[in-house]
PDB file of the backbone (N, CA, C, O) and the ligand in Angstrom, with CONECT records:
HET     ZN  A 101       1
ATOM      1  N   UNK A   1     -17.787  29.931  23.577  1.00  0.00           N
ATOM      2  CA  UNK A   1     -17.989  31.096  24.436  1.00  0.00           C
ATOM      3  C   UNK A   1     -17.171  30.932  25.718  1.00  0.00           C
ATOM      4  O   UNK A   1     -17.420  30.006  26.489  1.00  0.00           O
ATOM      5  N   UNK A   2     -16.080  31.928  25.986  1.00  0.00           N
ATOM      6  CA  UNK A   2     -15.621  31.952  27.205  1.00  0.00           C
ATOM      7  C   UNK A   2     -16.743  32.340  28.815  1.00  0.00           C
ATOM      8  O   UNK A   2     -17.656  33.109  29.116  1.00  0.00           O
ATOM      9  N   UNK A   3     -16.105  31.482  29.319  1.00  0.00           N
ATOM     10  CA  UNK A   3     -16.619  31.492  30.772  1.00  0.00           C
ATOM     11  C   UNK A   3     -16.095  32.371  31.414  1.00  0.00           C
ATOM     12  O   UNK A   3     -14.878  32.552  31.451  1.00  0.00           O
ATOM     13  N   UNK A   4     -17.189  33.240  32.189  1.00  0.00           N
ATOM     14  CA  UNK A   4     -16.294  33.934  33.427  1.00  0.00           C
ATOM     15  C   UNK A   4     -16.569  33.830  34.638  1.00  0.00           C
ATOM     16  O   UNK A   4     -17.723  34.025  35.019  1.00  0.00           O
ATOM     17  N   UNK A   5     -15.677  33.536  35.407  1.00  0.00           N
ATOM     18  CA  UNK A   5     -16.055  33.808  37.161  1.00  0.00           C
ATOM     19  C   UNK A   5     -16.499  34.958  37.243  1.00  0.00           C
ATOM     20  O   UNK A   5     -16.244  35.954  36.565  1.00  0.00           O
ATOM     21  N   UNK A   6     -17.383  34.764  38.352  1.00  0.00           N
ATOM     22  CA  UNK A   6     -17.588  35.617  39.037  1.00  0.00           C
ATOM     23  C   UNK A   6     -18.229  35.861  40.562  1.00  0.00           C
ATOM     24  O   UNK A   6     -18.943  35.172  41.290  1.00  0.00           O
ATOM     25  N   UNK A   7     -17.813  36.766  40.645  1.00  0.00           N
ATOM     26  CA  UNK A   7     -17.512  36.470  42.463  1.00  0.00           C
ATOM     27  C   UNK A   7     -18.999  37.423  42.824  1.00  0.00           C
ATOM     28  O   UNK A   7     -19.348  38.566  42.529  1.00  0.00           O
ATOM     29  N   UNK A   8     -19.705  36.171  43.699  1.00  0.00           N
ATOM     30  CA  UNK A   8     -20.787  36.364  44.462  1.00  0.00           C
ATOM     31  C   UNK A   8     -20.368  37.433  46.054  1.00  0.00           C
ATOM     32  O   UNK A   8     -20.324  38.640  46.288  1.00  0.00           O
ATOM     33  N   UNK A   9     -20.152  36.289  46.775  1.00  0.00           N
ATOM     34  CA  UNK A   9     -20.212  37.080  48.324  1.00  0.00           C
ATOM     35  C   UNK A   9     -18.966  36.739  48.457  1.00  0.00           C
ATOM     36  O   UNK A   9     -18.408  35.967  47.678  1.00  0.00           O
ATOM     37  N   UNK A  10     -18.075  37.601  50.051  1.00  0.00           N
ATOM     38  CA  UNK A  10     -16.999  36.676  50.584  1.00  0.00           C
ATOM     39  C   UNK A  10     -17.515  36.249  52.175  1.00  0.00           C
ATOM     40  O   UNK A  10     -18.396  36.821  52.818  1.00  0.00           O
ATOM     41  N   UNK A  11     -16.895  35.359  52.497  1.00  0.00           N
ATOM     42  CA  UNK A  11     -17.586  34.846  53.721  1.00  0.00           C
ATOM     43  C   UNK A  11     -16.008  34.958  54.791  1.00  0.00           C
ATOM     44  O   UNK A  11     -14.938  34.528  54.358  1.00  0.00           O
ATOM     45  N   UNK A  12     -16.155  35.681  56.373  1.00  0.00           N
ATOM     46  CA  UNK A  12     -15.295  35.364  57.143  1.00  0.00           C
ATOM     47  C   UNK A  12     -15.548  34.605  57.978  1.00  0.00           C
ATOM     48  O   UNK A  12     -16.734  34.467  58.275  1.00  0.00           O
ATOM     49  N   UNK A  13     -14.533  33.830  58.670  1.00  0.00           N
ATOM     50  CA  UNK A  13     -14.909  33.551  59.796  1.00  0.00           C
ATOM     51  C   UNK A  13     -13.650  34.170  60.803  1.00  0.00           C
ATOM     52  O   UNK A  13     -12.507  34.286  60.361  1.00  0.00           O
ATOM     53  N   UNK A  14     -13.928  34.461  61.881  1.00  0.00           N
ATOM     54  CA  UNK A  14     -13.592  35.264  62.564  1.00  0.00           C
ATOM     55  C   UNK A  14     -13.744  34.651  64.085  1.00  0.00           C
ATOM     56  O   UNK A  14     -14.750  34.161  64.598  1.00  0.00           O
ATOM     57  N   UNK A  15     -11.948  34.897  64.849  1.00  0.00           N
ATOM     58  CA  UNK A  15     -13.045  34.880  66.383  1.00  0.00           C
ATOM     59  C   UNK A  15     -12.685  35.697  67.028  1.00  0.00           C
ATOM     60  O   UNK A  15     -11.575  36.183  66.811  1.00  0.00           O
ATOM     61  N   UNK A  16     -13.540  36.186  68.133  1.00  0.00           N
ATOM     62  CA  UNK A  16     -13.063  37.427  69.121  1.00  0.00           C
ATOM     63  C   UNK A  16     -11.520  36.975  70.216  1.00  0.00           C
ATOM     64  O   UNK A  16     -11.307  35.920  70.812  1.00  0.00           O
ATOM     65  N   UNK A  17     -10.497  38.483  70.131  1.00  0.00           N
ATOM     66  CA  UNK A  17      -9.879  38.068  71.189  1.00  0.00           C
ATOM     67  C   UNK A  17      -9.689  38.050  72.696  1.00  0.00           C
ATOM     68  O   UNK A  17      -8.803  37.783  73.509  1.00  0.00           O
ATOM     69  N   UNK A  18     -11.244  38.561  72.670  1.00  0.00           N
ATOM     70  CA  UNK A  18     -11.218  38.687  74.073  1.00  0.00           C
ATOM     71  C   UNK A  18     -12.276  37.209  74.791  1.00  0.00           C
ATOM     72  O   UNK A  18     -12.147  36.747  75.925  1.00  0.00           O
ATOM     73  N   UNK A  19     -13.130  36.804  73.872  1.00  0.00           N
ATOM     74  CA  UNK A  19     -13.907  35.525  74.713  1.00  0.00           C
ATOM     75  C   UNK A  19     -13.965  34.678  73.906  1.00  0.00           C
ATOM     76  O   UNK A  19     -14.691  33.754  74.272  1.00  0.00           O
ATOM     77  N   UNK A  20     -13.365  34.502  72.585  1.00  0.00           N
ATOM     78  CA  UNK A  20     -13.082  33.543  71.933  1.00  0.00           C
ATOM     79  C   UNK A  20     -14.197  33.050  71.185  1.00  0.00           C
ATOM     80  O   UNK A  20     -14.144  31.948  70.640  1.00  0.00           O
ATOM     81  N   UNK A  21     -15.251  33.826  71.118  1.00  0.00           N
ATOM     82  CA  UNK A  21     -16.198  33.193  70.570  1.00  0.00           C
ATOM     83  C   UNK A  21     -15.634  33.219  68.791  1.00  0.00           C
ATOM     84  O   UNK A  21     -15.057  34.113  68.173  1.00  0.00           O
ATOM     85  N   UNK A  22     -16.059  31.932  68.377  1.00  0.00           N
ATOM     86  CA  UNK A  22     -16.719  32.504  66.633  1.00  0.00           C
ATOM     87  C   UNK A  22     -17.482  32.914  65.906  1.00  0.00           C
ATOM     88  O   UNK A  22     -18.638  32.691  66.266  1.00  0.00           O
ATOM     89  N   UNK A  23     -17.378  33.462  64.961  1.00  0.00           N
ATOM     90  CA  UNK A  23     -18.796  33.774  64.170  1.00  0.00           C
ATOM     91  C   UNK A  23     -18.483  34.249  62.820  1.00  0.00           C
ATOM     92  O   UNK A  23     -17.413  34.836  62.657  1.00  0.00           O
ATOM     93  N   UNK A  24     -19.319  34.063  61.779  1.00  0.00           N
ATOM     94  CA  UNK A  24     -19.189  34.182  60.695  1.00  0.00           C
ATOM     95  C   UNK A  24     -19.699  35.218  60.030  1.00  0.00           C
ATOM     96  O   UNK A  24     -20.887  35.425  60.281  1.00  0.00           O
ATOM     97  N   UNK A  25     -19.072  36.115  59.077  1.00  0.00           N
ATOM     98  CA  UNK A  25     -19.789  37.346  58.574  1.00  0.00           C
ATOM     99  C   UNK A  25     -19.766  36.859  56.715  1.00  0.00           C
ATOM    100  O   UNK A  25     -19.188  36.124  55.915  1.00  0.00           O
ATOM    101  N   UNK A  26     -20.438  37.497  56.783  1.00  0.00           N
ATOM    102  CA  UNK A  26     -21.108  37.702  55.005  1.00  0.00           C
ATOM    103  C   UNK A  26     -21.329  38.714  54.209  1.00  0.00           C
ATOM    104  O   UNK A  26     -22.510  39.046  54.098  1.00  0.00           O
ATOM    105  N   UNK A  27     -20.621  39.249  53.677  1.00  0.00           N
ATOM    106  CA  UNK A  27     -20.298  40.452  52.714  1.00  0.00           C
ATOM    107  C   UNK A  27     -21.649  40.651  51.965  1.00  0.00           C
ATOM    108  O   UNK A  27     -21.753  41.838  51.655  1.00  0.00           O
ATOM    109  N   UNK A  28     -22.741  39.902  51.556  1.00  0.00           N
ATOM    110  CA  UNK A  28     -24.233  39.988  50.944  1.00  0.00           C
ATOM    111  C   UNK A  28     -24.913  40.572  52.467  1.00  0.00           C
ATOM    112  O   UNK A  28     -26.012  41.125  52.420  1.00  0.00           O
ATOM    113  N   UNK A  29     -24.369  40.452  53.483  1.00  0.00           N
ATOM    114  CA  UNK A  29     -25.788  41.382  54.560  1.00  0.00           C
ATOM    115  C   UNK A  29     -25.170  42.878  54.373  1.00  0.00           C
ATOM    116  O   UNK A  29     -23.964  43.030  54.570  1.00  0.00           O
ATOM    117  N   UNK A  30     -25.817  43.759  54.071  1.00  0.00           N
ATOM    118  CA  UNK A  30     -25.185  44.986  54.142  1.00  0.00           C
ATOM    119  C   UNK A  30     -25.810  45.830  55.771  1.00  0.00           C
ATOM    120  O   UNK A  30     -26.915  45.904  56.307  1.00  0.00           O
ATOM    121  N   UNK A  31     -24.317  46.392  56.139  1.00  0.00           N
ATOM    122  CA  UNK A  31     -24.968  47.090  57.038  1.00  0.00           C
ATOM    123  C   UNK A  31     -25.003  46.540  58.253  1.00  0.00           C
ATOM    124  O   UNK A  31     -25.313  47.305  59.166  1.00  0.00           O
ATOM    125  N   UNK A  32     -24.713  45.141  58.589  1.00  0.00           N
ATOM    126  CA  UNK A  32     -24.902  44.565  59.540  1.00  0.00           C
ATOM    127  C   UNK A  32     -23.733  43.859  60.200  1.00  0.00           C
ATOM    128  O   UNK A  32     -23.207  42.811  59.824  1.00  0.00           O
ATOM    129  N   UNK A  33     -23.313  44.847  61.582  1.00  0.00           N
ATOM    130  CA  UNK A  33     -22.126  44.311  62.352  1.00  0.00           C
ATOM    131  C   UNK A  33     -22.157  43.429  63.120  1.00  0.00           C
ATOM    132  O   UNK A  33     -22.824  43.694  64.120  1.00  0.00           O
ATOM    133  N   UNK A  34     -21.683  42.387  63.097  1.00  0.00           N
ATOM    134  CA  UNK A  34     -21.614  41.209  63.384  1.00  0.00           C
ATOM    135  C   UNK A  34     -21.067  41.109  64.562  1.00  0.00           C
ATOM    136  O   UNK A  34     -19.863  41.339  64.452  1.00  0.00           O
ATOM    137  N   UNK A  35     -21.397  40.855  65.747  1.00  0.00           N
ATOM    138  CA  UNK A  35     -20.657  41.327  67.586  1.00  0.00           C
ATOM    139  C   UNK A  35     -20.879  39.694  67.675  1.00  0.00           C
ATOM    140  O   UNK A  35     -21.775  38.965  67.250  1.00  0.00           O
ATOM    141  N   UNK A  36     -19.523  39.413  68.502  1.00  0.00           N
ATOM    142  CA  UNK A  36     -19.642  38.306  69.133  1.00  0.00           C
ATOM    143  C   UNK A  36     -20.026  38.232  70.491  1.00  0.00           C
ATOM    144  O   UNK A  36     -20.195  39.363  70.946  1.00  0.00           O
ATOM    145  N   UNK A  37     -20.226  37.343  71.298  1.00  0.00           N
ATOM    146  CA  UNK A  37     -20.384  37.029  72.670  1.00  0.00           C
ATOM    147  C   UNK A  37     -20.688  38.142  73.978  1.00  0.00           C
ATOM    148  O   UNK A  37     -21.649  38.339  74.722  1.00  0.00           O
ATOM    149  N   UNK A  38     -19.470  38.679  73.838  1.00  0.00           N
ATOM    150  CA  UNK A  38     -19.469  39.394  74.531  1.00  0.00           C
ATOM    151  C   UNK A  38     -19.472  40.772  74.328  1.00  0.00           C
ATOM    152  O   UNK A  38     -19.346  41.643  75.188  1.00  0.00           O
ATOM    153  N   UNK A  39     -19.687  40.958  72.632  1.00  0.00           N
ATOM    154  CA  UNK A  39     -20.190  42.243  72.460  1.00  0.00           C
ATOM    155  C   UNK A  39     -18.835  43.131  72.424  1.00  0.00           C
ATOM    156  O   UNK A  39     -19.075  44.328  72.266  1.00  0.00           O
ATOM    157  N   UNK A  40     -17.415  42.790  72.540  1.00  0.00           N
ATOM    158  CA  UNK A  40     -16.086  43.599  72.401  1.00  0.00           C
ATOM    159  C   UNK A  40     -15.593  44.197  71.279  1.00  0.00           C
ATOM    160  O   UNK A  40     -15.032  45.270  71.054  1.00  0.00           O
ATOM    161  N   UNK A  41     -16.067  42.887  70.366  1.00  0.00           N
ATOM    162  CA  UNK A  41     -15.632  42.824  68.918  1.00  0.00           C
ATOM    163  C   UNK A  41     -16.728  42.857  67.907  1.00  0.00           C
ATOM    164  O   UNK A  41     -17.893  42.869  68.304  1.00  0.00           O
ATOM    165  N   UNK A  42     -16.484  42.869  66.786  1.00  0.00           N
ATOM    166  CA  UNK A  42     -17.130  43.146  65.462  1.00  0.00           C
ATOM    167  C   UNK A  42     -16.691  43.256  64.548  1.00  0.00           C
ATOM    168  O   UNK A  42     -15.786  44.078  64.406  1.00  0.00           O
ATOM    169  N   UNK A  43     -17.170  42.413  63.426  1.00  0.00           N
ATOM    170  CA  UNK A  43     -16.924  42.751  61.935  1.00  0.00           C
ATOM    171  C   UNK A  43     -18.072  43.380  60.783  1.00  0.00           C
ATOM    172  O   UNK A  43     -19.055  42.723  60.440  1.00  0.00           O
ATOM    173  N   UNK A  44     -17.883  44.245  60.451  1.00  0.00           N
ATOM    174  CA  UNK A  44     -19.059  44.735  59.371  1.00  0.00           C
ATOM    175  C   UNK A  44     -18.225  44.516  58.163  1.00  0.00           C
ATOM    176  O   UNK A  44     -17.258  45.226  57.887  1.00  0.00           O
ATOM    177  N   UNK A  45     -18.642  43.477  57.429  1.00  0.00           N
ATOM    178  CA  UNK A  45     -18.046  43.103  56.074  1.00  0.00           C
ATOM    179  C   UNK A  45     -18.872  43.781  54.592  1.00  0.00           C
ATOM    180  O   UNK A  45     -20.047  43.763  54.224  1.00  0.00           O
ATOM    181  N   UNK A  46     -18.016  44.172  54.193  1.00  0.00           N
ATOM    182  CA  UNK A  46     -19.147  44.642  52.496  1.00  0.00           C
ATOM    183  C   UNK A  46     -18.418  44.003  51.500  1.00  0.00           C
ATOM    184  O   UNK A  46     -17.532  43.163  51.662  1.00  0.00           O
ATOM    185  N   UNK A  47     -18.826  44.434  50.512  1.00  0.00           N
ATOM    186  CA  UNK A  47     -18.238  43.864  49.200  1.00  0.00           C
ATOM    187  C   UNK A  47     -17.213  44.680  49.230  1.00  0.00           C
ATOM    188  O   UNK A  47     -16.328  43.825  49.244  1.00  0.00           O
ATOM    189  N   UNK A  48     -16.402  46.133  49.259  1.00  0.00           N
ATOM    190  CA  UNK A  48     -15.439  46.517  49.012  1.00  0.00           C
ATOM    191  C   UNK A  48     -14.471  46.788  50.158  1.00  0.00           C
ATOM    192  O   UNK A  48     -13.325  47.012  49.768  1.00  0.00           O
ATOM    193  N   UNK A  49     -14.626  46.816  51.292  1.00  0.00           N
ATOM    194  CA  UNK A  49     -14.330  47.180  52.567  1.00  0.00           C
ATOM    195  C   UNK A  49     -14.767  46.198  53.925  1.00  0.00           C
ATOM    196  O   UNK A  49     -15.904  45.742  54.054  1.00  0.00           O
ATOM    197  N   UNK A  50     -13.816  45.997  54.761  1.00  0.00           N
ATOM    198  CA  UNK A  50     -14.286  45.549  55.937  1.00  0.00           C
ATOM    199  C   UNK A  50     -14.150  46.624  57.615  1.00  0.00           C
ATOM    200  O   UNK A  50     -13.265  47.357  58.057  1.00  0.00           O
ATOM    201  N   UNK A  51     -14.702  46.454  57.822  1.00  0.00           N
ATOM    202  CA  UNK A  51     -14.390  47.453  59.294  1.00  0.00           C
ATOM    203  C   UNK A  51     -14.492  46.530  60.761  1.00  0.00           C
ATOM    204  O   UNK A  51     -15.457  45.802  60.992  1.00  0.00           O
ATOM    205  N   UNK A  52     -13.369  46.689  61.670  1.00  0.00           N
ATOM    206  CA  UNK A  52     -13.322  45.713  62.776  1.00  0.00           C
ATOM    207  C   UNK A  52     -13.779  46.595  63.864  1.00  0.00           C
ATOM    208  O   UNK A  52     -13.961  47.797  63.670  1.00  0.00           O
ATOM    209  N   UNK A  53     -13.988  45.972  65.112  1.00  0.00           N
ATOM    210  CA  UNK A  53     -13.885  46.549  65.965  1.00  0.00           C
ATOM    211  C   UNK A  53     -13.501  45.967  67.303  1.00  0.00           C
ATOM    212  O   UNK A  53     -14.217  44.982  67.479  1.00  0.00           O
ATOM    213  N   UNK A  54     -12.759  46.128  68.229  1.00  0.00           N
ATOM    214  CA  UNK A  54     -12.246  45.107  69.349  1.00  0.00           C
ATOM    215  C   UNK A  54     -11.043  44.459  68.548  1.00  0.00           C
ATOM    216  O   UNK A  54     -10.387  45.067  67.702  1.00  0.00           O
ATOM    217  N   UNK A  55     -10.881  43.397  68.856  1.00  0.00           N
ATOM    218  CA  UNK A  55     -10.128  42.452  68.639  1.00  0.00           C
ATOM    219  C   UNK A  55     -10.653  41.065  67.888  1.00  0.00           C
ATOM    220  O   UNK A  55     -11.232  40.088  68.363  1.00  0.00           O
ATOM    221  N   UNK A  56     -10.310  41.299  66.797  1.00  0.00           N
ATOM    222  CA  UNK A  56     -10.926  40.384  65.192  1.00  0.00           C
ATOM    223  C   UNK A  56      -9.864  39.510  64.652  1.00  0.00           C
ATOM    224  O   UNK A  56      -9.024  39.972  63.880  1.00  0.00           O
ATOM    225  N   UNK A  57      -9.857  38.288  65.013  1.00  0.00           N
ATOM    226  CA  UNK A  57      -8.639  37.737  64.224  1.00  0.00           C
ATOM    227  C   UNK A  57      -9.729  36.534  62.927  1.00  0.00           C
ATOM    228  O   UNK A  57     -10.750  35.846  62.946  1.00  0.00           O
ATOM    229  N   UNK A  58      -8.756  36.896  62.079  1.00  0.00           N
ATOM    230  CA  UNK A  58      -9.488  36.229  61.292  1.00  0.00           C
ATOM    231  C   UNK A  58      -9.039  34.733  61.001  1.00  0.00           C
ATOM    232  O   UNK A  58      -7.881  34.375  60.785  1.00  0.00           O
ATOM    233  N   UNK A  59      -9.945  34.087  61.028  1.00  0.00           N
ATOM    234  CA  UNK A  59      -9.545  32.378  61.021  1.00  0.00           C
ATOM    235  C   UNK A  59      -9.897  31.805  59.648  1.00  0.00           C
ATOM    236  O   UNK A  59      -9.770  30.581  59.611  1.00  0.00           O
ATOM    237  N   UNK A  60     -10.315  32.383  58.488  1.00  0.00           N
ATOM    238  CA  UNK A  60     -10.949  31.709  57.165  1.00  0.00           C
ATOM    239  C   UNK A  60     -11.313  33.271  56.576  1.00  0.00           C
ATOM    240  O   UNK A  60     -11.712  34.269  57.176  1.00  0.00           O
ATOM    241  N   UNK A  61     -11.075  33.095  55.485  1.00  0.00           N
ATOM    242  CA  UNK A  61     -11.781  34.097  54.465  1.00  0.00           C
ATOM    243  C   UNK A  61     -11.633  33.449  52.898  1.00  0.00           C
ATOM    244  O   UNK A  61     -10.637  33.210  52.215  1.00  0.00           O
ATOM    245  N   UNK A  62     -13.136  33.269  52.640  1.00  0.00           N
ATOM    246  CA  UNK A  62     -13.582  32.409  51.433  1.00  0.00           C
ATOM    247  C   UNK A  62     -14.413  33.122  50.353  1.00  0.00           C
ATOM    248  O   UNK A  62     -15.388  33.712  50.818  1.00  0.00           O
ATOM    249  N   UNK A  63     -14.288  33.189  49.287  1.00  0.00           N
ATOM    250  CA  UNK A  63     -15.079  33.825  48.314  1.00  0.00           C
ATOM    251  C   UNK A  63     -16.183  32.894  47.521  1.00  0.00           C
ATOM    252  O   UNK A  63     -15.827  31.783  47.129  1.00  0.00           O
ATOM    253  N   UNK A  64     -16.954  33.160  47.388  1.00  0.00           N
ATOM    254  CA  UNK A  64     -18.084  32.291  46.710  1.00  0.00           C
ATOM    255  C   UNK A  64     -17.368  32.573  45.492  1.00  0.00           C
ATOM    256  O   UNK A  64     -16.324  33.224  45.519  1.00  0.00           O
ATOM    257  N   UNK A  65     -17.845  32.142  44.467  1.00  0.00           N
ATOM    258  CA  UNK A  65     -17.514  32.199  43.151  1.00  0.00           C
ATOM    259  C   UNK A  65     -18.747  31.431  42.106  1.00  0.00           C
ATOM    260  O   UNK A  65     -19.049  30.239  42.160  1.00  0.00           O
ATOM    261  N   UNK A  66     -19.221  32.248  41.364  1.00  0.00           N
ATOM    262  CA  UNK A  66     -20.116  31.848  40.426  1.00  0.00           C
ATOM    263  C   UNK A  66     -19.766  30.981  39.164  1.00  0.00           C
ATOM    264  O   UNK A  66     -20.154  31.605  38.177  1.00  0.00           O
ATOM    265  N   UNK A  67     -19.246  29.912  38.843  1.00  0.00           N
ATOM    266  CA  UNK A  67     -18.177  28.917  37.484  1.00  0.00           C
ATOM    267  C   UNK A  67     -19.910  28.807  36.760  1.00  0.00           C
ATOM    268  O   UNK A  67     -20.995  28.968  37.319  1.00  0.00           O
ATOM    269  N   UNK A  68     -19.625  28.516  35.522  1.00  0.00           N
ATOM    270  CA  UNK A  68     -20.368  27.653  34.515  1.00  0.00           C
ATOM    271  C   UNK A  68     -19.786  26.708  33.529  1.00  0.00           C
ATOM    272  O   UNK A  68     -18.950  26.951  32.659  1.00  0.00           O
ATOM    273  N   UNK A  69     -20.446  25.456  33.852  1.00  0.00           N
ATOM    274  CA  UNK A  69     -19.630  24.322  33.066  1.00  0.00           C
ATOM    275  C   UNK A  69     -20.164  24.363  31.397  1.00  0.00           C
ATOM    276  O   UNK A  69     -21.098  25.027  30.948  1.00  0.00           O
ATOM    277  N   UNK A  70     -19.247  23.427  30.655  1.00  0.00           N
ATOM    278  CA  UNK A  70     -19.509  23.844  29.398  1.00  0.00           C
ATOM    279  C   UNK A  70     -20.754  23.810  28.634  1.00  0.00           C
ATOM    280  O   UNK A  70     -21.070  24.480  27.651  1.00  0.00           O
ATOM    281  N   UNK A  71     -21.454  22.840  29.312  1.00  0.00           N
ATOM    282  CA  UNK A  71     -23.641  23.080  29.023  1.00  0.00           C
ATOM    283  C   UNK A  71     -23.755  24.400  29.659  1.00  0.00           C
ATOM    284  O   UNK A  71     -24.804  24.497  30.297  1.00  0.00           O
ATOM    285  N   UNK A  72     -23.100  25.323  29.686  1.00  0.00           N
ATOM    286  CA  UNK A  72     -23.372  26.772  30.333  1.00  0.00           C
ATOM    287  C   UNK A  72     -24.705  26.499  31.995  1.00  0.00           C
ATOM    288  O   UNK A  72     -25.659  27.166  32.397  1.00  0.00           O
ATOM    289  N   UNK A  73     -24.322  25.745  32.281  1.00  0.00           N
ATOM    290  CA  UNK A  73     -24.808  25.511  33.807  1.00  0.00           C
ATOM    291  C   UNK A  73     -24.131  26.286  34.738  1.00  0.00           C
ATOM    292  O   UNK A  73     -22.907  26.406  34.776  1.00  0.00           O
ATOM    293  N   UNK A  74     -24.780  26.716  35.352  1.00  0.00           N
ATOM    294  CA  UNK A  74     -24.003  27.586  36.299  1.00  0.00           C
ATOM    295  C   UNK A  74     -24.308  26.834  38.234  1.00  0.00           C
ATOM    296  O   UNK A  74     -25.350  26.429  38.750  1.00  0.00           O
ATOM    297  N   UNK A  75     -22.977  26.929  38.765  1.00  0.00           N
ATOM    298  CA  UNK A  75     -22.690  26.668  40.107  1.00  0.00           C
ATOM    299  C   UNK A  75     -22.073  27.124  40.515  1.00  0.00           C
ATOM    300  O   UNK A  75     -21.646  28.065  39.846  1.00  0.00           O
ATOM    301  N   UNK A  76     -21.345  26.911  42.136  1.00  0.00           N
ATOM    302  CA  UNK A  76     -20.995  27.832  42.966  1.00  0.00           C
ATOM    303  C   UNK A  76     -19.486  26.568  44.417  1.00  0.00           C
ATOM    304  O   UNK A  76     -19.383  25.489  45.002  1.00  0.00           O
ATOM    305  N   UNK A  77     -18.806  27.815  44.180  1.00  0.00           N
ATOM    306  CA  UNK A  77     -18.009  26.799  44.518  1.00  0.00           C
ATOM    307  C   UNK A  77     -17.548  28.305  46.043  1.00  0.00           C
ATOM    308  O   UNK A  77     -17.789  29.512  46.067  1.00  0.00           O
ATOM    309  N   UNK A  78     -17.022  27.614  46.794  1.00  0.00           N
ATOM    310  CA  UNK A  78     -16.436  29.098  48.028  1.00  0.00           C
ATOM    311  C   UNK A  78     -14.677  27.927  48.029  1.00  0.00           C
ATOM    312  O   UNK A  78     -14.240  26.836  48.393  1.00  0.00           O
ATOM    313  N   UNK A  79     -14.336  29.057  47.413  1.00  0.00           N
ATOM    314  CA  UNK A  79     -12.651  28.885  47.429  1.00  0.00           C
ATOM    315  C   UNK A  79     -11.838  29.965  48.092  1.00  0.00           C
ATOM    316  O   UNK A  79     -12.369  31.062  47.918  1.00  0.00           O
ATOM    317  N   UNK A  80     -10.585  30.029  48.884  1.00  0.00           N
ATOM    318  CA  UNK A  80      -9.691  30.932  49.618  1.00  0.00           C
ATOM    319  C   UNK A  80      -9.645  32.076  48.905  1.00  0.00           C
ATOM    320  O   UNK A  80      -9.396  31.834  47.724  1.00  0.00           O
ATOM    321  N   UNK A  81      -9.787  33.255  49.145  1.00  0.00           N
ATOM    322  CA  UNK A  81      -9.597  34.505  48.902  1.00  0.00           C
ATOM    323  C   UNK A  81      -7.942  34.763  48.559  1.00  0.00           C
ATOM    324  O   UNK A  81      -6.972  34.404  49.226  1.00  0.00           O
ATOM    325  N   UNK A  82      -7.973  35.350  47.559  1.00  0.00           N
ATOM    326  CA  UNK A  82      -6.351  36.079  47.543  1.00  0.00           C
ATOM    327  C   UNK A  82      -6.137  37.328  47.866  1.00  0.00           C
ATOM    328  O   UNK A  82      -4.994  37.785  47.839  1.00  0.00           O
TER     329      UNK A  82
HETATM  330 ZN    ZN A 101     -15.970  38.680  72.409  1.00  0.00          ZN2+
END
């Protein structure tokens, strides 16, 4: 039986360019914009779309990924997004 990936969440990390803070968003919270520090910036991440606001540079963007080894066990690995 073939295995398939499959992709759970994607995870950013992100920092503001105005106070430098970081912070991490998660494509599984729906709905929920993610403001850093000083409240300039924001990321609202979903599964199909992201929306910024302020100044968002992105420093990491990782995809979970669902693998199952050949005892059909299933785990989870977060590898670079393409
Ligand atoms: Zn900020």
């Amino acid at each position: 039986m073939a295995t398939k990936d499959k992709k759970i969440s994607t995870r950013v990390i992100w920092q503001c360019g105005y106070c430098d803070d970081i912070a991490i968003s998660y494509s599984t919270l729906r709905h929920d914009m993610n403001f850093c520090d000083c409240g300039k910036s924001a990321l609202d991440l979903e599964e199909d779309y992201s929306r910024t606001i302020g100044e968002v540079k992105y420093l990491s963007v990782k995809d979970c990924i669902e693998k199952s080894n050949e005892h059909g066990d299933k785990y989870r690995v977060w590898q670079k997004s393409e």
